[in-house]
C-alpha positions as CSV (number, residue, x, y, z in Angstrom):
1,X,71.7,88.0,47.0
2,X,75.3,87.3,48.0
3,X,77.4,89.2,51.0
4,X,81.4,89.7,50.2
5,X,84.1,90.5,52.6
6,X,85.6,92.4,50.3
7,X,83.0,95.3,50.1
8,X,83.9,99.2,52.1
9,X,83.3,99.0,55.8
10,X,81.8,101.9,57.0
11,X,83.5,104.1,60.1
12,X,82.7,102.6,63.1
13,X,80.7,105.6,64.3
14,X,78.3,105.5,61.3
15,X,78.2,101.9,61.9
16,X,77.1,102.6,65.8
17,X,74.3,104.9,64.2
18,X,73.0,102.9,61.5
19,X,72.6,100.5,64.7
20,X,71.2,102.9,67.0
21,X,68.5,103.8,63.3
22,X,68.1,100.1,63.1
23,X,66.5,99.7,66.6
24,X,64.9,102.5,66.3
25,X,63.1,101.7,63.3
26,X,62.4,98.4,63.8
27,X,60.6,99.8,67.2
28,X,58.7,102.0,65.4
29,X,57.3,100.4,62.6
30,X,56.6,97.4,65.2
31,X,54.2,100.2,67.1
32,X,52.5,101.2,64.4
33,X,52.0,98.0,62.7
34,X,50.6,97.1,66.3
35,X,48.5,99.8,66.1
36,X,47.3,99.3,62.3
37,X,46.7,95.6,63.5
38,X,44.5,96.3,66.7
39,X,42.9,98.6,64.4
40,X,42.0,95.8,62.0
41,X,41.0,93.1,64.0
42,X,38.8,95.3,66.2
43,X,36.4,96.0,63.5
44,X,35.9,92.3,63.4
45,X,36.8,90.8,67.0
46,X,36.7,92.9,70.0
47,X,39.8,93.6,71.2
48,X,39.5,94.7,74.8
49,X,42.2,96.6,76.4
50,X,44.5,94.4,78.5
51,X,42.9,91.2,77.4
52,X,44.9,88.0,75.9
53,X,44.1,88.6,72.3
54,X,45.1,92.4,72.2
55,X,48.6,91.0,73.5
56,X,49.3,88.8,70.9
57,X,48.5,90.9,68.2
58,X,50.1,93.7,69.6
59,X,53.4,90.9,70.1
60,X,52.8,89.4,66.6
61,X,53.3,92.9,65.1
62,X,56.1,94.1,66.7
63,X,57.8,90.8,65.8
64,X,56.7,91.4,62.3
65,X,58.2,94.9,62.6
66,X,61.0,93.9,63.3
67,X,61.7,91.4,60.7
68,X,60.5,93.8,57.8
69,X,63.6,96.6,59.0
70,X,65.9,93.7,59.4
71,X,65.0,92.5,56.1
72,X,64.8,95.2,54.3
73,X,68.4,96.3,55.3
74,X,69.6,92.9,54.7
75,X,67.9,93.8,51.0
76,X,69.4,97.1,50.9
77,X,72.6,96.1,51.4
78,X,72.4,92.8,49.1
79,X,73.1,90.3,51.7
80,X,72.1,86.7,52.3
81,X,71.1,84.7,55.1
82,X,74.1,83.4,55.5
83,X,75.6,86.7,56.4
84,X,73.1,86.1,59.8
85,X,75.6,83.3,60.6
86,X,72.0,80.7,61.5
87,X,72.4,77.3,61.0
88,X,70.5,73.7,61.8
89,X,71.3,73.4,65.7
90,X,73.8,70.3,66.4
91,X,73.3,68.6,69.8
92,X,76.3,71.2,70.8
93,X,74.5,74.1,70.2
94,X,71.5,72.7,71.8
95,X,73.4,72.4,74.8
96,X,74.6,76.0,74.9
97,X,71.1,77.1,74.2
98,X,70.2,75.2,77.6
99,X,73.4,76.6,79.0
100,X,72.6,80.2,77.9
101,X,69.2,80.1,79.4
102,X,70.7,78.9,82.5
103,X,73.1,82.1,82.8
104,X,70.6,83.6,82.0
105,X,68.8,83.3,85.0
106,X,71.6,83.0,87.1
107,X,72.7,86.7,85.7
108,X,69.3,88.1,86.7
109,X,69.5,86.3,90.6
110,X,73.0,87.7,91.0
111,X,72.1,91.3,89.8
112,X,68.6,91.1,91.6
113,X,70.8,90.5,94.6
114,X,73.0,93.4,94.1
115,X,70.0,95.7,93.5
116,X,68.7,94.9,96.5
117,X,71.7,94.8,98.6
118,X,72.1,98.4,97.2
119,X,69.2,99.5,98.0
120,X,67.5,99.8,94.5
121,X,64.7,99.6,92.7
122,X,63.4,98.6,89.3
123,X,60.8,98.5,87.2
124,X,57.9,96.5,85.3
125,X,57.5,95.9,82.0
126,X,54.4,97.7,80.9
127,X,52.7,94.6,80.0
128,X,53.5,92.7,83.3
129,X,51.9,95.9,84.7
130,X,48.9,96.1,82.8
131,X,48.6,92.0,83.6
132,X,47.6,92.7,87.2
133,X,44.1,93.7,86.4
134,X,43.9,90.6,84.0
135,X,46.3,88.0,84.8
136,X,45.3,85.7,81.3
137,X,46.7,88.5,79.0
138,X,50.1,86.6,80.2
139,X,49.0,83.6,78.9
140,X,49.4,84.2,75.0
141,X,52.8,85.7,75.7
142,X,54.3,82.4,76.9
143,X,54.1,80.0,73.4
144,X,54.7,83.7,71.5
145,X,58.1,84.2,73.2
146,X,59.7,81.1,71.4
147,X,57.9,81.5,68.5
148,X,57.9,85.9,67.8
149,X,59.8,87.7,70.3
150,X,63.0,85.4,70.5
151,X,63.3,84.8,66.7
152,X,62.3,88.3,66.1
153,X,64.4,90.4,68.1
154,X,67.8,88.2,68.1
155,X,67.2,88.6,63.9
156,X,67.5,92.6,64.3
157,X,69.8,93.2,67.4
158,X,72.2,89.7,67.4
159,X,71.7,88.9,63.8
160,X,71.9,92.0,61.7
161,X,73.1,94.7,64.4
162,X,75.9,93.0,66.2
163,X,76.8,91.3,62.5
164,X,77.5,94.6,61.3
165,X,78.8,96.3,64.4
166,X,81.3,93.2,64.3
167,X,82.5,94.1,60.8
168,X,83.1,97.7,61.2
169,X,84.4,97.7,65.0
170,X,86.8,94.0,64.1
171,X,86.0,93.2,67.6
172,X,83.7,90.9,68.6
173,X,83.8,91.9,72.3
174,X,82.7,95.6,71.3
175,X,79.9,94.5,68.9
176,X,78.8,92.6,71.7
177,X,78.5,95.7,73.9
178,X,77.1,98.3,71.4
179,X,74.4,95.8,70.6
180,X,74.0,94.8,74.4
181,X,73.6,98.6,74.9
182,X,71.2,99.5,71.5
183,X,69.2,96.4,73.0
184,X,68.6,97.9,76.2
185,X,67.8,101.1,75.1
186,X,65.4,100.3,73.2
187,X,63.2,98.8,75.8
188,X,62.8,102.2,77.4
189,X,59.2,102.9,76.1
190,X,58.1,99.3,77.4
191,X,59.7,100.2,80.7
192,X,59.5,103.7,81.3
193,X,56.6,105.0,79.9
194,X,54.6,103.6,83.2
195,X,56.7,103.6,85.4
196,X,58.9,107.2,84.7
197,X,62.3,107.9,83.9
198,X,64.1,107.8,87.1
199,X,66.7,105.6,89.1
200,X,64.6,102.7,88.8
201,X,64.9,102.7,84.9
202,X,68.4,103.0,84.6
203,X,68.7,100.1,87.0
204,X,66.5,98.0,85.1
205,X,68.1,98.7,81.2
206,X,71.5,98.0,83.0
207,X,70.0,94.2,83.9
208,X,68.7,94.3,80.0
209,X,72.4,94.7,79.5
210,X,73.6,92.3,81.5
211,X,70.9,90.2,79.6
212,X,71.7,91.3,76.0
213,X,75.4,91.1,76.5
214,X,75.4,87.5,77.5
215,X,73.1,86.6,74.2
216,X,75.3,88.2,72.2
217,X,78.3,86.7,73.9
218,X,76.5,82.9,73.4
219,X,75.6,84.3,69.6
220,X,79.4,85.2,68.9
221,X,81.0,81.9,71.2
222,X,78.9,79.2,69.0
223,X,78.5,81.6,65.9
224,X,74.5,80.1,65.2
225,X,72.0,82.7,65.8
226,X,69.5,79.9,66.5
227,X,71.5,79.7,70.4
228,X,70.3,82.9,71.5
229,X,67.4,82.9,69.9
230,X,66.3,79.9,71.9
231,X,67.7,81.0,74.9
232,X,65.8,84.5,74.6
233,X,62.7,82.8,73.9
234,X,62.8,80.1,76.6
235,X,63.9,82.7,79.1
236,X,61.0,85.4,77.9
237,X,58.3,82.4,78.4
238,X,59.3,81.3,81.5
239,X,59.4,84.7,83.4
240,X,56.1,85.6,81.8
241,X,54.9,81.8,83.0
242,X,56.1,82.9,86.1
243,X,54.8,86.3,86.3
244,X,51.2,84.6,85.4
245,X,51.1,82.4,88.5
246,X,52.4,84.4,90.6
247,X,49.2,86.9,89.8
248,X,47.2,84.3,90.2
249,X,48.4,83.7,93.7
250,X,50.0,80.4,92.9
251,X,53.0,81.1,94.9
C-alpha cells in the first residue's frame, strides 16, 4: 500500500464524521471483542467480576479493537504506515516524550486546581470505581498502559484521526482540537455510565481535553507518533499506580 498527496480530500465536515464514526467504531467493536473475550476465557479460567484478569482481557480487547478499525481504514483507504508519521525515537523525541508526560501532569494539577477553586466536581473512571472493592484489579492495568492502551488509542485518535482531520481541515491546530474533542467524547461510557451524566461529566471530558489536546499538540510539534504514545502510556500507568496505593492506604 502506498498514500499520495495528490488523492481528493474530502469536505472537512465529512472528514469531522468519518472521525466522529472512527471513534465510535473502534469503541464498539473494542466492547464487544471484550465481551466475546470474557466470554471465552471464562469457559476455561474463571473470570470473576472486578478481579485482575477480567481487566486485562477486557483492556487487551479494547486495544485490539481499536487497532482492527484503524487498520482496516488505513486498508480501505490504501495507506501505509508511513502515512501514521511513527518513526525509531531519537534521543530528542525521547526527551519530549518525558517532557509531554510532564505537562501532562502539570495540566491535570492546574485544572484539578481550577475545579476545585470553582467549586466542581468530577468523576471516576468506571474501572478505578469498580477497583475499590478489589484494589489488585489495578495492578494489570499498570505494565498494559505502555504496552495496549497508549499504543492503541494514540494509533486511532493521534495517528489515523488527527492524520486525516489534518489533511482535510490544512490546519494542524484544528486537527488537534477535533481529535482532542472526538477523544474525550468517547470516554463518556467509561465515565458516565456509573457515575451519571451531569456537571461532573462535562467537567471531567473537558480535563480529557485538556489531556488529548496536549498529545496531539506533542504528536504534531515532533511529528513521531511514538512521543504521545509514550507519554499516554507512562501517564495512564502512573495514575493507575497511584490510584492502586492509594486503595491500599499507602498514602
Amino acid at each position: 500500500m502506498s498514500y499520495s498527496t495528490d488523492r481528493a480530500s474530502p469536505s472537512p465536515v465529512a472528514t469531522v464524521a468519518v472521525a466522529a464514526g472512527l471513534a465510535l467504531a473502534g469503541l464498539f467493536v473494542g466492547l464487544l471483542l471484550g465481551v466475546i473475550s470474557i466470554s471465552l476465557v471464562s469457559a476455561v479460567v474463571p473470570l470473576p467480576a472486578n478481579s485482575p484478569e477480567r481487566n486485562a482481557v477486557a483492556l487487551i480487547a479494547q486495544g485490539a479493537g481499536l487497532v482492527a478499525v484503524a487498520g482496516l481504514y488505513m486498508d480501505r483507504h490504501d495507506l501505509s504506515w508511513s502515512y501514521l508519521r511513527i518513526s525509531k525515537p531519537t534521543l530528542r523525541d525521547l526527551g519530549f516524550a518525558v517532557i509531554a508526560t510532564v505537562v501532562l501532569f502539570g495540566a491535570l494539577a492546574v485544572a484539578s486546581l481550577v475545579i476545585e477553586q470553582l467549586g466542581l466536581t468530577t468523576t471516576e473512571h468506571s474501572v478505578a470505581q469498580s477497583a475499590e472493592e478489589n484494589p489488585a484489579a489495578l495492578l494489570p492495568l499498570i505494565p498494559l498502559s505502555i504496552l495496549i492502551t497508549g499504543p492503541t488509542e494514540e494509533l486511532l485518535f493521534r495517528g489515523v484521526i488527527q492524520t486525516r482531520l489534518r489533511e482535510a481541515l490544512d490546519s494542524d491546530g484544528g486537527a488537534v482540537v477535533v481529535a482532542a474533542a472526538v477523544f474525550s467524547l468517547v470516554h463518556v461510557p467509561a465515565y458516565g455510565l456509573t457515575s451519571g451524566f451531569g456537571t461532573a461529566l462535562l467537567t471531567t471530558l473537558a480535563v480529557l481535553f485538556l489531556l488529548g489536546g496536549l498529545l496531539g499538540a506533542a504528536y504534531e510539534y515532533t511529528g513521531n507518533l511514538l512521543v504521545p504514545i509514550i507519554a499516554h502510556g507512562v501517564y495512564n500507568a502512573i495514575v493507575f499506580g497511584s490510584s492502586y496505593l492509594e486503595a491500599i492506604g499507602a498514602f
